[in-house]
N, C-alpha and C positions, 0 to 999 in steps of 0.2 A: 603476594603479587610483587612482581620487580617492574621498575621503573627505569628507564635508560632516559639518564640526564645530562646535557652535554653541556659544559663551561664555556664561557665566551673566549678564552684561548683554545680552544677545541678539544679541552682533554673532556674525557667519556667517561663515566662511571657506571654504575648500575645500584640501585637503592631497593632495599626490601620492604616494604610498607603493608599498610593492612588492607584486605580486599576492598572494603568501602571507600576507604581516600583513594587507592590504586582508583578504581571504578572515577571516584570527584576528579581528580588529577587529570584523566585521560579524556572527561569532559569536557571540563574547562579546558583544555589544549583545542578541543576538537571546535569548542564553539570559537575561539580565539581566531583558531588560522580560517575558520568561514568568514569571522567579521572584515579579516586582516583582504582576502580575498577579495570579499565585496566593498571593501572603500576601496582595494586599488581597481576594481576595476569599473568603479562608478566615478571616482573622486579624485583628483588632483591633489597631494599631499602637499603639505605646505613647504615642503621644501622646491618640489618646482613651481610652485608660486611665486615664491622668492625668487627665485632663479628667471621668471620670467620679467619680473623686473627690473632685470637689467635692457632687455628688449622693447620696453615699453614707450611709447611714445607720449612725448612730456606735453603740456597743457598747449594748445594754440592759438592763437587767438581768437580762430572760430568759437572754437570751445568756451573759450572762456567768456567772451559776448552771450555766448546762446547760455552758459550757464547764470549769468548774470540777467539776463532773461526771466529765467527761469525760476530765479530766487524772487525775483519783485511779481513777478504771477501769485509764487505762492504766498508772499505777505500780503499781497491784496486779497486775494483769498482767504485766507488767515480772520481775513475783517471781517467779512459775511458772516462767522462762524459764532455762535453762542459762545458762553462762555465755557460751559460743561462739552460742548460739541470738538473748539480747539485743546481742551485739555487732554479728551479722550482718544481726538486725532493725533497730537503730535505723540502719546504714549507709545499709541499703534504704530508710529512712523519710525518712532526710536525701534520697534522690535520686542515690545511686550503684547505676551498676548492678548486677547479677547477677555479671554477667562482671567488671565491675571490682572488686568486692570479694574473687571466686574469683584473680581476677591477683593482687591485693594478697597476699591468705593463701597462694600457691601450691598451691593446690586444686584442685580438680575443681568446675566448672560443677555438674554435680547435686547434690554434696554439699553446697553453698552453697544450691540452691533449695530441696532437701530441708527443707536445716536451717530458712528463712526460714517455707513450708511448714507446716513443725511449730510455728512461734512462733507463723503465726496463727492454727491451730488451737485451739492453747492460749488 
């Protein structure tokens, strides 16, 4: 099987390879440009993220009242909270899973969700 492989300064070659990797090669290409596909057309690549940072509008002081606000809610909040309750919640808050904080503690998956659950409740 031949393979057409093209160099980042655009020169073209053509490579003879064995039926099976030919076959894995032209997979992985196939799965690649789907994935490549579907984040551009679901997802904002981080390059105009950045880029949109130059457009962004910087803190005001609404903002920053209402986020100062917002900060003293959640320490007061924070108080009502077990001990086991705030630890599980800020994990969750930080962006660790359910599962992976139950792994960490050697728990039980619902008694972790339960307990997060009852924090926001609270």
């Amino acid at each position: 099987m031949k393979i057409n492989y093209e160099f980042i300064n655009g020169e073209k070659t053509e490579i003879a390879v064995e039926e099976n990797i030919g076959t894995w090669i032209l997979d992985s290409r196939r799965v690649e440009e789907n994935l490549a596909r579907k984040e551009r057309y679901h997802c904002y690549s981080s390059d105009a993220a950045r880029e949109g940072e130059a457009y962004a509008v910087p803190d005001t002081p609404e903002s920053l009242i209402l986020r100062k606000y917002e900060n003293k809610r959640l320490i007061s909040a924070l108080g009502e909270l077990t001990e086991v309750q705030k630890r599980r919640f800020i994990k969750f808050a930080e962006g660790i899973s359910i599962r992976e904080i139950a792994r960490q503690e050697g728990t039980n998956f619902k008694s972790v969700y339960d307990s997060i659950e009852q924090a926001r409740k609270k």
